[in-house]
DRENPA-3360 file (N, C-alpha, C; in nm, 2 decimals, always signed):
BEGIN
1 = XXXXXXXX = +0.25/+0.56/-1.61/+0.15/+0.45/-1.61/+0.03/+0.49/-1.69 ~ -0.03/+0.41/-1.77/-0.11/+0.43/-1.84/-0.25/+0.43/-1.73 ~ -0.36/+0.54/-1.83/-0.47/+0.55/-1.72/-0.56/+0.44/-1.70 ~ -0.56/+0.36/-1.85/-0.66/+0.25/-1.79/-0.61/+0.15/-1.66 ~ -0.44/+0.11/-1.70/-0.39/+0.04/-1.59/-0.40/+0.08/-1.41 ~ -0.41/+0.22/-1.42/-0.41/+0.32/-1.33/-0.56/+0.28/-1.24 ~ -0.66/+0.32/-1.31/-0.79/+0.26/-1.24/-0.84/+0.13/-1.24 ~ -0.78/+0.00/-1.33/-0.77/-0.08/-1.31/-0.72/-0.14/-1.13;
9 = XXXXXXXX = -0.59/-0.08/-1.13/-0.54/-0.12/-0.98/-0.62/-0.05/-0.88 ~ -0.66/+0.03/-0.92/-0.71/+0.13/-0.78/-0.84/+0.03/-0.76 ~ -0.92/-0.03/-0.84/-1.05/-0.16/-0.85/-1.00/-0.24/-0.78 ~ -0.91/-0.31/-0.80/-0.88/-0.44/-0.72/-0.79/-0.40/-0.57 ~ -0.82/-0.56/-0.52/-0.75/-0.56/-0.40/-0.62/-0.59/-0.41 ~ -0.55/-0.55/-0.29/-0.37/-0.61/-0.27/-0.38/-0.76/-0.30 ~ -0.45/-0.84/-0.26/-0.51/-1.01/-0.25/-0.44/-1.07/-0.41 ~ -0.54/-0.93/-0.48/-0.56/-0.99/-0.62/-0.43/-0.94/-0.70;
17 = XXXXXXXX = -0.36/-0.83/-0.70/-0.27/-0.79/-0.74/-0.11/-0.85/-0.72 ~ -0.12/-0.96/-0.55/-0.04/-1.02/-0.52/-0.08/-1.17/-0.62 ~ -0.15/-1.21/-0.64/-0.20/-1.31/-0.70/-0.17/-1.30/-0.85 ~ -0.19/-1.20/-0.94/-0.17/-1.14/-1.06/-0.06/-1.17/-1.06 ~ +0.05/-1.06/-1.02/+0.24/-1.13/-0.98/+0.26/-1.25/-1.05 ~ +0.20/-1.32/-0.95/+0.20/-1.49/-0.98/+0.23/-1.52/-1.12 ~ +0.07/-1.49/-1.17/+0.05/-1.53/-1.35/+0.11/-1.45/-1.34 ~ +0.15/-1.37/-1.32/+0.26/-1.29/-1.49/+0.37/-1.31/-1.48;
25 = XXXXXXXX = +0.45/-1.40/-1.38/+0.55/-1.46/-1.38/+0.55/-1.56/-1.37 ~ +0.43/-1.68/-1.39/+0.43/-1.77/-1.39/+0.46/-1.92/-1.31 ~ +0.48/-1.84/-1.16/+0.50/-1.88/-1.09/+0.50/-1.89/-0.96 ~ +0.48/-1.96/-0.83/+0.42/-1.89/-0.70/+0.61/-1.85/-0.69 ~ +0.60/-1.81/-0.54/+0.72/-1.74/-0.45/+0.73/-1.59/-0.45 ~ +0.63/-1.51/-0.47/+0.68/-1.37/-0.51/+0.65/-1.35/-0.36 ~ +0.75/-1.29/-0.29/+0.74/-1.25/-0.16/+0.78/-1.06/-0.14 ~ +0.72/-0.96/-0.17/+0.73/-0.84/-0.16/+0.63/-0.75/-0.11;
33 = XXXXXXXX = +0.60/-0.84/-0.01/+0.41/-0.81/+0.05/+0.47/-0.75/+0.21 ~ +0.40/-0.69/+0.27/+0.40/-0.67/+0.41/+0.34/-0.81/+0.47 ~ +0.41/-0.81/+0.58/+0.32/-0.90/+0.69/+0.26/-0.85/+0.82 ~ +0.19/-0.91/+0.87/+0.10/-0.90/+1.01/-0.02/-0.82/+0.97 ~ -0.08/-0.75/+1.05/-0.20/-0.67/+1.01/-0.19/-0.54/+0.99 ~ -0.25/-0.46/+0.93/-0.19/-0.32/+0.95/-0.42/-0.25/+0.94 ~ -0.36/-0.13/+0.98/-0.49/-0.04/+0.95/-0.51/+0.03/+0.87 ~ -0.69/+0.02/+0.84/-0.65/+0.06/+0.70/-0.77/+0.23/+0.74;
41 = XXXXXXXX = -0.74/+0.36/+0.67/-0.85/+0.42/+0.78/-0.98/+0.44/+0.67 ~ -0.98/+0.39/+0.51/-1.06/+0.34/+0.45/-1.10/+0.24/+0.39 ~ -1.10/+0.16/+0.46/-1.15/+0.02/+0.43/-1.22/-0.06/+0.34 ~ -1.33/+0.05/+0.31/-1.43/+0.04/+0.25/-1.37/+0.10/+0.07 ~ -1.29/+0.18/+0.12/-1.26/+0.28/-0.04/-1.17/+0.22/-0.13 ~ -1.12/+0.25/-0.23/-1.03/+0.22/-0.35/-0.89/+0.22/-0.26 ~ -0.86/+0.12/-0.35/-0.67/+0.09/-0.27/-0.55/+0.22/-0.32 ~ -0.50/+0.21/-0.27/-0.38/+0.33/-0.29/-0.30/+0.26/-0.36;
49 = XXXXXXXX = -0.22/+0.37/-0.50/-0.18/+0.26/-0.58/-0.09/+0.43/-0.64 ~ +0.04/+0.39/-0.65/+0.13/+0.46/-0.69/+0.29/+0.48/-0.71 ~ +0.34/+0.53/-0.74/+0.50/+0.54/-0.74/+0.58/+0.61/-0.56 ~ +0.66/+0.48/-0.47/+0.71/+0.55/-0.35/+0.75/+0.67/-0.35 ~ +0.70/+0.75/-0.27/+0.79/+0.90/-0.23/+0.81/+0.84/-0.08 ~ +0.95/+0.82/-0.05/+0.98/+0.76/+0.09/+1.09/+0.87/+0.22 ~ +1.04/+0.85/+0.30/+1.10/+0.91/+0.42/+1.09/+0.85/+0.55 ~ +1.16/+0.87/+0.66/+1.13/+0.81/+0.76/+1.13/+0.94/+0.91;
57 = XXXXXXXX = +1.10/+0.88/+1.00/+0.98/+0.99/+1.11/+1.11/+0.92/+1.21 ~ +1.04/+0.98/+1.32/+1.08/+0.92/+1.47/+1.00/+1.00/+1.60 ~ +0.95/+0.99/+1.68/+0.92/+1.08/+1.77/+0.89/+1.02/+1.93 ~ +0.94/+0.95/+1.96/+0.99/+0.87/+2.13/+1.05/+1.01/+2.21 ~ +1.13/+1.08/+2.11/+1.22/+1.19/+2.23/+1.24/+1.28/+2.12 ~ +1.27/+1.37/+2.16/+1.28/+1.47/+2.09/+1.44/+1.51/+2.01 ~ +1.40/+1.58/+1.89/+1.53/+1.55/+1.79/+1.70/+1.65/+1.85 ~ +1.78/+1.59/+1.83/+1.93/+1.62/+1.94/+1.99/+1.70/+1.80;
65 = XXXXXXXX = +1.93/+1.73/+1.70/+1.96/+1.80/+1.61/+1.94/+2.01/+1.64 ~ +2.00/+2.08/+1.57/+1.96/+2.21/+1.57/+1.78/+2.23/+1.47 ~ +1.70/+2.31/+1.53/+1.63/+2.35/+1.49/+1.60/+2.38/+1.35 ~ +1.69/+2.43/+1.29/+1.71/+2.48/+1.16/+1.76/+2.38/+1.07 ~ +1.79/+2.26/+1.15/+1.82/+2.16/+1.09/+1.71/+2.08/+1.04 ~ +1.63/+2.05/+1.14/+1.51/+1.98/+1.12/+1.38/+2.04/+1.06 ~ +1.37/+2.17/+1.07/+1.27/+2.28/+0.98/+1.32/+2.20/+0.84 ~ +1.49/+2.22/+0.83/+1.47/+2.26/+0.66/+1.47/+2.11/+0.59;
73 = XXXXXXXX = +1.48/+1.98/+0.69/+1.44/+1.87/+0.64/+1.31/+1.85/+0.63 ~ +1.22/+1.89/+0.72/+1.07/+1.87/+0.71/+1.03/+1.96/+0.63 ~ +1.07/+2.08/+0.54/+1.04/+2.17/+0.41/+1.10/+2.08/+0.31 ~ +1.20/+2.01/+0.30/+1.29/+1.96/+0.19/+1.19/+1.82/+0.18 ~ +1.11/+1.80/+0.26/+1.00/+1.64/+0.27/+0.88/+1.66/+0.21 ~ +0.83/+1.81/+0.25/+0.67/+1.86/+0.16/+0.77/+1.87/+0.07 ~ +0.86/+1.92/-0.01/+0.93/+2.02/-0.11/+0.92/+1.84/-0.23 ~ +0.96/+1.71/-0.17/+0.99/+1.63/-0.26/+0.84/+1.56/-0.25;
81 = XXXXXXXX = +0.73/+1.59/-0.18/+0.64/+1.51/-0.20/+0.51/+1.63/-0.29 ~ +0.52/+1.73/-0.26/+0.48/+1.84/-0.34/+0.55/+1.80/-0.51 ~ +0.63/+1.76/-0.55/+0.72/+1.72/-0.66/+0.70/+1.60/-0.74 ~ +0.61/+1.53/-0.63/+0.68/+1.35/-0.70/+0.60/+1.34/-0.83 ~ +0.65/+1.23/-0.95/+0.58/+1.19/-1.03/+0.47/+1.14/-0.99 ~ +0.33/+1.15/-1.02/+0.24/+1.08/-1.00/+0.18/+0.99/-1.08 ~ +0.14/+0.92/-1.06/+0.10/+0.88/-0.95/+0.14/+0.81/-0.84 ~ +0.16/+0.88/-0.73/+0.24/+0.89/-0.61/+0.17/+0.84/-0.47;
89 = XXXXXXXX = +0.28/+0.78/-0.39/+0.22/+0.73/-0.33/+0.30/+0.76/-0.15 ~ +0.31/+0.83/-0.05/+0.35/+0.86/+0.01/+0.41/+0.72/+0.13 ~ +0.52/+0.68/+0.14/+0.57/+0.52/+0.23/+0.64/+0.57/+0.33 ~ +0.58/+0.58/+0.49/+0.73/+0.60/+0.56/+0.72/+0.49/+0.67 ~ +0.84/+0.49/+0.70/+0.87/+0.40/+0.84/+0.93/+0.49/+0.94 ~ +0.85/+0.48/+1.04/+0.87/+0.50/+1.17/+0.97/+0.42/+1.24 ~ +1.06/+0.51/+1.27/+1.18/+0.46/+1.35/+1.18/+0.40/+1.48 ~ +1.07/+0.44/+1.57/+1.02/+0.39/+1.68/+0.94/+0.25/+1.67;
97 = XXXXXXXX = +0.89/+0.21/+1.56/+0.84/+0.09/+1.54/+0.93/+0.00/+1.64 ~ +0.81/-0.12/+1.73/+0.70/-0.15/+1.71/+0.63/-0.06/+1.85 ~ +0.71/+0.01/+1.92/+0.69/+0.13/+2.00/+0.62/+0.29/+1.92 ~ +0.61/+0.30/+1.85/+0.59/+0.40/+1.77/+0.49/+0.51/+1.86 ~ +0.48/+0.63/+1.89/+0.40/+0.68/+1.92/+0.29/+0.82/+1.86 ~ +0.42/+0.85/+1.76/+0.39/+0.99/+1.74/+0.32/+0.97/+1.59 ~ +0.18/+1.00/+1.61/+0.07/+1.07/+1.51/+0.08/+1.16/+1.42 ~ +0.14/+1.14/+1.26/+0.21/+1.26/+1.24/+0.09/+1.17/+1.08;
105 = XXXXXXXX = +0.03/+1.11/+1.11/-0.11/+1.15/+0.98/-0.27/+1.13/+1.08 ~ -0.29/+1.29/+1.02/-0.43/+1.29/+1.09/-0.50/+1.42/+0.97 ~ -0.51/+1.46/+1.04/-0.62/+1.54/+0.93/-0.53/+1.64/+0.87 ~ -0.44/+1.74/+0.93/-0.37/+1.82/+0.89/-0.27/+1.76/+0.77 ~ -0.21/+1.65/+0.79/-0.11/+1.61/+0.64/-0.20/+1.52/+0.57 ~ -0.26/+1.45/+0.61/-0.36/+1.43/+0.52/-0.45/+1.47/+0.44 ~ -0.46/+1.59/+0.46/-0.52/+1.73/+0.39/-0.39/+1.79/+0.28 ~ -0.28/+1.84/+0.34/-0.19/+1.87/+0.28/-0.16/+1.75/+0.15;
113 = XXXXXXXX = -0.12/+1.65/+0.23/-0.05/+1.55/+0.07/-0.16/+1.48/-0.04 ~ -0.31/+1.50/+0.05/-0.41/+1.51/-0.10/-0.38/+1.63/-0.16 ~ -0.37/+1.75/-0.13/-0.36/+1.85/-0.19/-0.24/+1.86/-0.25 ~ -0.12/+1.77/-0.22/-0.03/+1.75/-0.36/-0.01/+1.71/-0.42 ~ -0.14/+1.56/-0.42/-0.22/+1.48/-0.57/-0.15/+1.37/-0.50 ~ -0.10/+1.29/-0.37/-0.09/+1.20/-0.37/-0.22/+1.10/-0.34 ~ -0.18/+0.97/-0.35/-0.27/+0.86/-0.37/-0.32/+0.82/-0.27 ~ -0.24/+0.84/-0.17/-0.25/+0.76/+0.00/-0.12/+0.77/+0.05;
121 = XXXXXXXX = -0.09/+0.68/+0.21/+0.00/+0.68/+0.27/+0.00/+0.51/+0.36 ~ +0.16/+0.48/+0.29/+0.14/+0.36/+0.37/+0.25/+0.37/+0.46 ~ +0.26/+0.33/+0.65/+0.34/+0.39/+0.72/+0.33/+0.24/+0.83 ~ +0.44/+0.22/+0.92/+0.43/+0.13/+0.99/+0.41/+0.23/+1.12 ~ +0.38/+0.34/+1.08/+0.35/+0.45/+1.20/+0.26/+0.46/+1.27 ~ +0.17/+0.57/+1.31/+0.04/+0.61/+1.39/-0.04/+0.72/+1.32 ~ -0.15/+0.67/+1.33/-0.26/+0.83/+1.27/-0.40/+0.80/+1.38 ~ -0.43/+0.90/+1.37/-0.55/+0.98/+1.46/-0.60/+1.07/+1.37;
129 = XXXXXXXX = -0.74/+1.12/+1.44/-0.81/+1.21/+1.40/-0.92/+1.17/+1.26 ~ -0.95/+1.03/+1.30/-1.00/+0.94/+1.25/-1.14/+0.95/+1.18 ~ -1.24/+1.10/+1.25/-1.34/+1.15/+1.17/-1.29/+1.28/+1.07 ~ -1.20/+1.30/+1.06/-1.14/+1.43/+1.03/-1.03/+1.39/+0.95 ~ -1.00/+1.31/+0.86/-0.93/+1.29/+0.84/-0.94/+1.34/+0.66 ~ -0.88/+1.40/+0.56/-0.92/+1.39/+0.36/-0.95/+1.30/+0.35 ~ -1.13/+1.33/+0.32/-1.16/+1.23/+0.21/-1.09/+1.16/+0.10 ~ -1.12/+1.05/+0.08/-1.04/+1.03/-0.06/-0.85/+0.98/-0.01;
137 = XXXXXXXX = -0.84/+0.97/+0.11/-0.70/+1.03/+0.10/-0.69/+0.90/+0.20 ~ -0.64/+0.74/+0.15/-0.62/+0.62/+0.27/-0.51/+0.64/+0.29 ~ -0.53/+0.60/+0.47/-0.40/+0.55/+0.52/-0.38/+0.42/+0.56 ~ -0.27/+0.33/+0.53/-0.25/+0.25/+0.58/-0.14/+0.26/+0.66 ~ -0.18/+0.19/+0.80/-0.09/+0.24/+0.91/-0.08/+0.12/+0.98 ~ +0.02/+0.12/+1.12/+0.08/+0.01/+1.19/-0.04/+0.08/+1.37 ~ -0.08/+0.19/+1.36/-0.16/+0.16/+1.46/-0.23/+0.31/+1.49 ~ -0.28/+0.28/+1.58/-0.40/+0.44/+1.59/-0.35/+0.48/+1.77;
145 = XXXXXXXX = -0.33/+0.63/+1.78/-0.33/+0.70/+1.90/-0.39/+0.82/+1.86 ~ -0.37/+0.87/+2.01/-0.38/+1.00/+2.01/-0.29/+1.18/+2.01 ~ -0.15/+1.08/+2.01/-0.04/+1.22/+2.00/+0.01/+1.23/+1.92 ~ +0.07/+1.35/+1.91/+0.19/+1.33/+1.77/+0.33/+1.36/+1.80 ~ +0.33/+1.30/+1.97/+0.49/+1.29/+2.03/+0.58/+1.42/+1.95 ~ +0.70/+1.37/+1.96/+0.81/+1.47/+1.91/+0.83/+1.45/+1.79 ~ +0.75/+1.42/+1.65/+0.76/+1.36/+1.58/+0.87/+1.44/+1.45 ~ +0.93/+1.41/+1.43/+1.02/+1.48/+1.29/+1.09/+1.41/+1.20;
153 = XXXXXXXX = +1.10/+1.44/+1.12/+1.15/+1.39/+0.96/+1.30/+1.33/+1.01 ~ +1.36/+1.21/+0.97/+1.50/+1.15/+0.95/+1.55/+1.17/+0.84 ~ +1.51/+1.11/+0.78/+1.58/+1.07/+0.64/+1.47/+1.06/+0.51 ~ +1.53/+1.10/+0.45/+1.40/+1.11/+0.30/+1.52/+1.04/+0.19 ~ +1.41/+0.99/+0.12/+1.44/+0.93/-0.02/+1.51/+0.82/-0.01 ~ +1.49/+0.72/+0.03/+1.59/+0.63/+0.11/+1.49/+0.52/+0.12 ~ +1.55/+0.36/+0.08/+1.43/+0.28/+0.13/+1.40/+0.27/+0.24 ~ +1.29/+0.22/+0.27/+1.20/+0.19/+0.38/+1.14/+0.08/+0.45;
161 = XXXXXXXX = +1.18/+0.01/+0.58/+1.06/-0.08/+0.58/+0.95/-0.08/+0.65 ~ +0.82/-0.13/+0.58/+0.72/-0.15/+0.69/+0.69/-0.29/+0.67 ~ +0.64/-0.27/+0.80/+0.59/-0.45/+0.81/+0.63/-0.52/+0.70 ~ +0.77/-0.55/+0.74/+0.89/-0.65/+0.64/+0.87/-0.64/+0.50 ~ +0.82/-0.51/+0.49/+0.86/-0.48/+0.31/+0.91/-0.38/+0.28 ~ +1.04/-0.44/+0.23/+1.12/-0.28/+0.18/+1.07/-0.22/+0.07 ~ +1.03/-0.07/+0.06/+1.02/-0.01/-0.05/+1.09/+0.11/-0.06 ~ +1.16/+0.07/-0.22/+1.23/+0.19/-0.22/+1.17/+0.30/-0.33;
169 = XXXXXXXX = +1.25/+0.42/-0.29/+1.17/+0.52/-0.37/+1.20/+0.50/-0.51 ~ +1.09/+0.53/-0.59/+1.01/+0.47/-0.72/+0.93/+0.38/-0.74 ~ +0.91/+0.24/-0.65/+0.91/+0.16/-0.65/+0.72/+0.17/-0.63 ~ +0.68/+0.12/-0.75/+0.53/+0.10/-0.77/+0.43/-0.01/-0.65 ~ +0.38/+0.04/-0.56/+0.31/+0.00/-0.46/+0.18/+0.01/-0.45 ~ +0.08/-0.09/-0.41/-0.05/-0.14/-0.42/-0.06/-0.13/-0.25 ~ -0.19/-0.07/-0.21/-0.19/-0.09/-0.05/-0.31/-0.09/-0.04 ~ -0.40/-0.12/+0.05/-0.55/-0.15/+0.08/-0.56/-0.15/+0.24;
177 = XXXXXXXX = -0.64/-0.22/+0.30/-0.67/-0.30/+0.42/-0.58/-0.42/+0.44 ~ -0.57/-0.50/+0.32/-0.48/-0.62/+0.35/-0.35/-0.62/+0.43 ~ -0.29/-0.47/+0.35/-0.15/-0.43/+0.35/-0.10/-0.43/+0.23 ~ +0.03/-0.41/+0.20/+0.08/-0.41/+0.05/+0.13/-0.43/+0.02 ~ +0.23/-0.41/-0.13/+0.30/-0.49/-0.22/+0.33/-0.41/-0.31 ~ +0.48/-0.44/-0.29/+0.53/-0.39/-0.43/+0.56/-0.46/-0.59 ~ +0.52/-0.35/-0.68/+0.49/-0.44/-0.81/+0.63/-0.45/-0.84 ~ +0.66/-0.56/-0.94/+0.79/-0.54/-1.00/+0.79/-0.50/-1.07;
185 = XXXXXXXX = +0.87/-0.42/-1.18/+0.86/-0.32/-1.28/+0.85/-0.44/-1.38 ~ +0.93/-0.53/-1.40/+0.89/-0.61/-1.52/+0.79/-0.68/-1.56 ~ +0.68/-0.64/-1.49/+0.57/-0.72/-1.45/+0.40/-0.66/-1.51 ~ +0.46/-0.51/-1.47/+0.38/-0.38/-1.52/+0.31/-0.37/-1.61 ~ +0.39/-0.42/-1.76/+0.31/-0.41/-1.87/+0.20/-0.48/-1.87 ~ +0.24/-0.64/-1.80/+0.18/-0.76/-1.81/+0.07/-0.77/-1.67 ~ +0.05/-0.68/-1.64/-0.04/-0.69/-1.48/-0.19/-0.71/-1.55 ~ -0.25/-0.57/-1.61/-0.38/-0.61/-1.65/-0.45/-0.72/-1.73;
193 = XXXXXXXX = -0.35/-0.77/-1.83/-0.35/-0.93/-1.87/-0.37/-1.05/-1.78 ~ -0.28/-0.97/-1.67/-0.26/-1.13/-1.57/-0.39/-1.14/-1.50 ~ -0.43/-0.97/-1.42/-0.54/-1.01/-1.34/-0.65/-1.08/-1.43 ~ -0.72/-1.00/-1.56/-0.85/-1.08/-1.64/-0.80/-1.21/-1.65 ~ -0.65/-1.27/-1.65/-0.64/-1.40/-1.66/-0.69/-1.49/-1.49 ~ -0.60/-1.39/-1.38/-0.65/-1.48/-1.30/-0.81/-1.49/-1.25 ~ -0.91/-1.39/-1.27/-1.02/-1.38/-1.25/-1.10/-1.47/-1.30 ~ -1.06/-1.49/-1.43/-1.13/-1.57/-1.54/-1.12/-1.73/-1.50;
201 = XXXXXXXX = -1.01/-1.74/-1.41/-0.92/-1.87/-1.39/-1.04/-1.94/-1.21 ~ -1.07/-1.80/-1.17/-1.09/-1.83/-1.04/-1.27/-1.88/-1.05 ~ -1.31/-1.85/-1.19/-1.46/-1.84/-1.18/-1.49/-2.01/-1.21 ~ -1.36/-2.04/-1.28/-1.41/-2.17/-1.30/-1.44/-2.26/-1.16 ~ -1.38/-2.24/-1.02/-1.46/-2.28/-0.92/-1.55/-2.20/-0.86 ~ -1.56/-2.06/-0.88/-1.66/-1.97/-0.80/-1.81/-2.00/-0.80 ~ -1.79/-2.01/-0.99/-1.93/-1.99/-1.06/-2.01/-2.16/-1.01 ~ -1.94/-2.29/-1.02/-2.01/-2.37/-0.99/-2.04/-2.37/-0.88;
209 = XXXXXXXX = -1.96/-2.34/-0.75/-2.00/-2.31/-0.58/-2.09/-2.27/-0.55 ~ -2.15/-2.15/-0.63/-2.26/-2.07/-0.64/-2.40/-2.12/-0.68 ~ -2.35/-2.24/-0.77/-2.46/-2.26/-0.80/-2.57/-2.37/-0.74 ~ -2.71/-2.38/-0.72/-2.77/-2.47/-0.67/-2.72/-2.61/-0.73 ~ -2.71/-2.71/-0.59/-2.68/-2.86/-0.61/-2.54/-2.85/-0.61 ~ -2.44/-2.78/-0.57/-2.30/-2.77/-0.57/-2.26/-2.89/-0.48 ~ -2.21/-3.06/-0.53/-2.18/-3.09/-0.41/-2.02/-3.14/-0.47 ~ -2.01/-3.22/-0.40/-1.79/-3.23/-0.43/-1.80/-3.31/-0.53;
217 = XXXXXXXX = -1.90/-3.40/-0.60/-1.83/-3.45/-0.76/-1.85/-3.30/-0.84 ~ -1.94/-3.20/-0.85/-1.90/-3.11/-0.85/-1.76/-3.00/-0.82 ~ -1.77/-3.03/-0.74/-1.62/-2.93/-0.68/-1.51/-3.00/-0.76 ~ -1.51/-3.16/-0.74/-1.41/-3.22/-0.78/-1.37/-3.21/-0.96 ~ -1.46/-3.15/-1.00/-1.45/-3.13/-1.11/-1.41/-2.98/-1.16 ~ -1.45/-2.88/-1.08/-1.42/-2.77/-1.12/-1.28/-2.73/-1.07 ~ -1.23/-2.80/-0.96/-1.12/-2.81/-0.92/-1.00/-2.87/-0.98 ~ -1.07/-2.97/-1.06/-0.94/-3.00/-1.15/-0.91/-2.90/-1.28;
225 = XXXXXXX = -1.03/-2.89/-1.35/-1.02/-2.78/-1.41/-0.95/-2.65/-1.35 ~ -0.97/-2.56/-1.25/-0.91/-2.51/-1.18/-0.73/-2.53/-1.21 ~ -0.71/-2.65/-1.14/-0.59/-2.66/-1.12/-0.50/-2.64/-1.23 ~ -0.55/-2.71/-1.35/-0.52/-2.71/-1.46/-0.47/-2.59/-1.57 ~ -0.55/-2.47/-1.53/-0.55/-2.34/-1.54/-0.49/-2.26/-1.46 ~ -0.44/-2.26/-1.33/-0.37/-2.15/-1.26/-0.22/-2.23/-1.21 ~ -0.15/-2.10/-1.19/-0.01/-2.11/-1.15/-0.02/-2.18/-1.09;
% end
């Protein structure tokens, strides 16, 4: 990914980048977003924006596997997220969903997978440790506790869903507060074009709204203009 495109997305919101989609294909229906609410543990900060490294967790009970089993999966999970192309973006689903209990992002892996240059982490899981957590380093999550249950690695490299969006590994992902979305790859080249398009598109109602004496022969007018200009 090229670097201007790269901080381009990290600027904008999931909102706008789901909306971009649109123009750059020309059309509404693009459905590849999460739904319901998720948490976000920087709200305030730049969206996480990167290529999936995906795996999935579980921690309700404890794993019915050998020991040596599950060590060399949770080494073989740092082993492929320590590796990924970056700009990378860490996705797992919690197998315990919408029960989920086990806290397996808090300060400790959140420390670790900035320090392997990933972007963020988007999880239908649990995180804690909410003042302590890497700077720099969002999570977007399905809910906040306090344990980290019996939690251990299932399956790596494998799609994933959270909150009804499958993502599979490679697959270029936008995540914020909103929740997220995956880009389509054909879409990519044509993203930064589409957002200055749709921004440009949205000002034609923003800018008169704003302005003093805004009343609806106004509106009705920048509205049609509007309409006229967007998907």
């Amino acid at each position: 990914m090229e670097t201007n495109l790269l901080e381009l997305l990290r600027a904008v919101d999931t909102p706008t980048v789901c909306n971009a989609i649109e123009v750059a294909q020309g059309q509404r229906g693009f459905n590849d977003f999460t739904r319901g609410t998720m948490i976000c543990s920087a709200p305030d900060g730049p969206a996480a924006v990167g290529y999936a490294v995906t795996a999935k967790i579980a921690a309700l009970r404890p794993p019915n596997e050998p020991p040596e089993v599950i060590r060399a999966r949770r080494m073989a999970y740092y082993k492929a997220m320590a590796e990924a192309t970056q700009p990378s973006l860490c996705v797992i689903e919690d197998e315990d969903f919408p029960n989920a209990i086990g806290a397996f992002w808090g300060e400790v892996n959140t420390t670790i997978h900035k320090g392997f240059g990933l972007s963020g982490t988007l999880t239908n899981g649990v995180m804690r440790d909410l003042g302590d957590m890497a700077p720099g380093y969002p999570v977007i999550a399905g809910s906040i506790g306090p344990s980290h249950g019996f939690v251990h690695v299932t399956a790596l490299d494998t799609p994933v869903n959270v909150f009804g969006l499958t993502v599979r590994p490679g697959d270029l992902v936008h995540a914020d507060r909103h929740g997220a979305v995956v880009v389509p790859p054909d879409v990519i080249t044509r993203l930064a074009g589409a957002i200055e398009k749709m921004q440009q598109t949205e000002q034609l109602v923003l800018a008169p709204a704003r302005e003093p004496g805004f009343d609806f022969a106004k509106f009705e007018a920048a509205w049609t203009a509007f309409e006229k200009a967007r998907t």
